[in-house]
N, C-alpha and C positions, 0 to 999 in steps of 0.2 A: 690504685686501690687505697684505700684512708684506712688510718691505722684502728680508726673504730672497726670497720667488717673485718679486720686482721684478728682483733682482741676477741671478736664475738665468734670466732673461729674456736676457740681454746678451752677445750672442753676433753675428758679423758676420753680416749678412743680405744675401740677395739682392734686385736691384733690385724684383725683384715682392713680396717681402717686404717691403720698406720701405714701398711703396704703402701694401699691405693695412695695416702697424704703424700707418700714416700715419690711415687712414681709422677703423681698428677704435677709436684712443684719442679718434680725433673724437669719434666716435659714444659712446663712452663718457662723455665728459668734456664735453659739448656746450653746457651749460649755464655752467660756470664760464668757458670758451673765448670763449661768446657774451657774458658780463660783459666778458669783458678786451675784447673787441675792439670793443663798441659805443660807450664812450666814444670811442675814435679815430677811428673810423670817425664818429661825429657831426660830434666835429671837425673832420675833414675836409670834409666834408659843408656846414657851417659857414663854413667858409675859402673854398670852394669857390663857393658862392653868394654871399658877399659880393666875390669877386673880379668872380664875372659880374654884378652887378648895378650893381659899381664902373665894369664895362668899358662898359656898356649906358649908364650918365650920362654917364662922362668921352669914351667916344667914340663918339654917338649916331648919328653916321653911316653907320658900320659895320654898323649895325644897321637902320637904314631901306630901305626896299620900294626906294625910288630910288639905292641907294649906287652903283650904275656909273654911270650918269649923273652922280653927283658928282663921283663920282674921274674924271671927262673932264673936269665946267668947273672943279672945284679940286684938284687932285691932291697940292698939297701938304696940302693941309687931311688928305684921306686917309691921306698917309704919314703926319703925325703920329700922325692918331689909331692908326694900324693898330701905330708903335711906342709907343703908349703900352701900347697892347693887351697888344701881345705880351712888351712889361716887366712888366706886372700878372701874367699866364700864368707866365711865367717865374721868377717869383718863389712864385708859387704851385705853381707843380711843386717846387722848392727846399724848402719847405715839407710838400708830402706825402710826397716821400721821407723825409726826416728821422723826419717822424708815421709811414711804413711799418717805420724800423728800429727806433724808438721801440715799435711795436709789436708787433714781431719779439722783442725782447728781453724783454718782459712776459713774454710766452706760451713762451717758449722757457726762461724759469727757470721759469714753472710744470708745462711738459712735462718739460724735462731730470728735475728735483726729481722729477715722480710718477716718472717712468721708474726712477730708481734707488731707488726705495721711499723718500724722505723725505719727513715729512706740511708740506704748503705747501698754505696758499690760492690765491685769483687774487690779492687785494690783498699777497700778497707779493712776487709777479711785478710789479706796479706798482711798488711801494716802491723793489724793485731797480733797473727801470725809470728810478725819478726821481733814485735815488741817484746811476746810473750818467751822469745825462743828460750832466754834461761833456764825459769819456771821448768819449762816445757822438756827441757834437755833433765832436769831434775829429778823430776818426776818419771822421767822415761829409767834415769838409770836406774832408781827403787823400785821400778815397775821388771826390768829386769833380772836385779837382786832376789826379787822377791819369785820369779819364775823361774829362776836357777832352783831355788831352795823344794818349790811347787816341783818340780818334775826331777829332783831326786825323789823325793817322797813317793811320786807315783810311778817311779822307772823302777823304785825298792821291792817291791814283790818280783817283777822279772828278774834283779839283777842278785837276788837269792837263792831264785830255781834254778837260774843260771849256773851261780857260785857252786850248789850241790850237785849240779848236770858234770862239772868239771871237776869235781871232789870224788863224784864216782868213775868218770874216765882213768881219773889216775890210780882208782883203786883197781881197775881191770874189770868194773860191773857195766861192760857196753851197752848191755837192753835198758839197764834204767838210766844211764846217762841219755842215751838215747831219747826215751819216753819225755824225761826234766827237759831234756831242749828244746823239744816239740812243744813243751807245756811254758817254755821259759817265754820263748820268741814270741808265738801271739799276746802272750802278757806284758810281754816290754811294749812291742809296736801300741797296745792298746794304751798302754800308759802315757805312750810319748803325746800321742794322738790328744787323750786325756786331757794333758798341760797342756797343749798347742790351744783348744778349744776353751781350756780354762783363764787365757791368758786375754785372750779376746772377747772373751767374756768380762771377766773381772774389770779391764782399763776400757769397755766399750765406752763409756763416759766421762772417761779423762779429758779427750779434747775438746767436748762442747763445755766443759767446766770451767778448762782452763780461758776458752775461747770469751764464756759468756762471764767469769766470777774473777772478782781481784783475787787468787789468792795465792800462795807458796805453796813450792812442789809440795812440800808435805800434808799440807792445806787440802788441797787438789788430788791427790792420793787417798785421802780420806776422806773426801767428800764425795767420790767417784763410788768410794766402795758404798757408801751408806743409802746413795742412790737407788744401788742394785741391792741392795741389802732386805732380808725377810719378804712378808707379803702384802699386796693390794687386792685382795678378794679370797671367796673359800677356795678349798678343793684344791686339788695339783696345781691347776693352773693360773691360781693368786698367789703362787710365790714368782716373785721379778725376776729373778732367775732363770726361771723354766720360760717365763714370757720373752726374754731375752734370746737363749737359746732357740726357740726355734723361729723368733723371726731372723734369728742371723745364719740359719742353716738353708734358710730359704734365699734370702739376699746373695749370702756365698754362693747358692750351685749358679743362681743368674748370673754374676761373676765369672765361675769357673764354665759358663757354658759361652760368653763373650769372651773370654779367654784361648777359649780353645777354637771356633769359629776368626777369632781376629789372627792366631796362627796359622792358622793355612795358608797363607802367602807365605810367609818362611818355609814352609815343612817343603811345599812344592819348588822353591829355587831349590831348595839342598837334596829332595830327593835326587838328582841325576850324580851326587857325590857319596851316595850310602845312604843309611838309614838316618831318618832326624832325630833318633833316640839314640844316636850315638856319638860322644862327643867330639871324636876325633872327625865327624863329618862337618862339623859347624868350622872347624878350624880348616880342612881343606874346599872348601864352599868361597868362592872369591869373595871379599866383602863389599865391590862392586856391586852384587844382584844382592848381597844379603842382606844390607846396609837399609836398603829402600824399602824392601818385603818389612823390615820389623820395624820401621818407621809409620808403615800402613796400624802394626800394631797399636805400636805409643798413641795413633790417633784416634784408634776404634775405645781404646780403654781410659782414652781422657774425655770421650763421650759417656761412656758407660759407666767408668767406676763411682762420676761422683752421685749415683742415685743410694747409694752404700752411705756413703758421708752426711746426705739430706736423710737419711733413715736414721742413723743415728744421732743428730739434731732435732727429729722427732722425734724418737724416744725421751731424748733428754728434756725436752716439752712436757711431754703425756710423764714423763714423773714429775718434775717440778707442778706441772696442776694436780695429781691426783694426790699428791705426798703435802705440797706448802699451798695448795688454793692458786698457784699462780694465776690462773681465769680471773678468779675473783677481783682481786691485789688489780690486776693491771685495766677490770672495769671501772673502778672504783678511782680508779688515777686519773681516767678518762672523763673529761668535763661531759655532762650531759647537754644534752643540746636544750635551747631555753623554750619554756611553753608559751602558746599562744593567748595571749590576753582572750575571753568569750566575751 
């Protein structure tokens, strides 16, 4: 493909356009896509099982057949382990985001690159990738600074009703603490939800930025937001925002439906040891049969996930042209081919 029908491509598209752009360069591209994203996707995988198998020694409790009954005759012993637990988890989510933007920005200079006709590998897209890892780690940390602060603010209405649900227990008024908890709980869960969706919203364009633009975390932080920032058309659905929101609502369920379809090999080795919703199952489940089932995983989601990463290097596309002319700019660069003498 010549980089002129690449250029002549670049034009703002509609939200169902972007989908289809999203899906059709998968499918085209699925192989070098599947390179970039296995190694991450391993390592995650990696990280992953070494945290759970860290959690299963350091706090063995937690994971035995009798943990209620422990945590009634030692309950401290419990809370330890429960926050050791959830220190390990916690660190390891810290961890996979990072690995997620990390592989965001692989794939997103090797989508942007094919999209405007320039010849790039996959291990270009890495090269950038590790060049940029600083930057990259920079901007991650402000981007989670700034989501700590984002999901006080929207946890603060639950964690008020809550405060009052618990101000009237101790006064002895049980129906209205009662009622304030009932009203507390869907309003935190909602809020949490809130931040989770605001935070993937807000950095959706950090890693094509950093992928595609020289600049410093801080640079790239602001430049990500300004992307998404106000509107490109009337009505609800000309703020970037709302345009953002729901093609990442549709992308996620495809995700969380190759998610849960690539688990099925796992769920069924572990069914013959308990439920697969329970964690003390996964720890008496041999890692023999289990090892291979979630291996099948890592493989279905290093297929799948990267149409997610080519969606959002088009996006970062369809705003650079509709925001700065990028179309234009890059015809313009484009030598015209020479006319025929009549």
């Amino acid at each position: 493909m010549s980089p002129t029908s690449e250029v002549s491509e670049l034009r703002p598209l509609a939200m169902g356009e972007m989908i289809d752009r999203a899906a059709t360069f998968w499918r085209s591209h699925l192989k070098p896509l599947f390179v970039l994203a296995f190694g991450f996707s391993l390592v995650n995988y990696i990280a992953t099982k070494v945290t759970m198998l860290s959690g299963q020694r350091l706090a063995p409790t937690l994971f035995a057949g009798d943990a209620q009954t422990r945590a009634q005759e030692d309950p401290s012993l419990v809370l330890g382990e429960a926050g050791l637990s959830m220190g390990l988890w916690a660190l390891l989510l810290v961890f996979l985001f990072w690995s997620y933007w990390m592989s965001t920005m692989a794939t997103a200079r090797y989508v942007v690159s094919m999209q405007l006709g320039e010849p790039v590998q996959p291990v270009d897209g890495l090269r950038r990738a590790l060049s940029r890892m600083g930057a990259l780690t920079g901007a991650y940390l402000l981007s989670m600074a700034w989501a700590v602060l984002m999901t006080l603010l929207l946890l603060g209405p639950g964690a008020i009703i809550g405060g009052l649900a618990a101000a009237a227990s101790v006064s002895g008024n049980g129906t209205l603490a009662l009622v304030l908890t009932v009203v507390a709980i869907p309003l935190a869960m909602l809020g949490l939800i809130a931040a989770m969706l605001w935070y993937f919203l807000r950095f959706l364009l950090l890693p094509p930025v950093l992928a595609m633009e020289d600049l410093g975390s801080w640079e790239a932080f602001k430049r990500s937001g300004e992307l998404l920032s106000g509107r490109i058309g009337p009505g609800f659905l000309g703020r970037v925002v709302v345009r953002a929101m729901i093609l990442y609502t549709v992308m996620s369920l495809i995700l969380i439906s190759v998610q849960l379809v690539s688990g099925i090999p796992s769920w069924l080795v572990m069914a013959p040891y308990g439920s697969p919703f329970d964690a003390g199952t996964m720890a008496r489940t041999p890692q023999l049969l289990l090892v291979p089932a979630e291996l099948v995983q890592v493989v279905a989601q290093s297929c799948f996930t990267p149409i997610y990463f080519v969606f959002c290097s088009v996006f970062y596309l369809d705003m650079r042209v509709r925001r700065e002319g990028l179309d234009l700019e890059r015809r313009l660069e484009t030598p015209s081919a020479p006319t025929l003498a009549v």
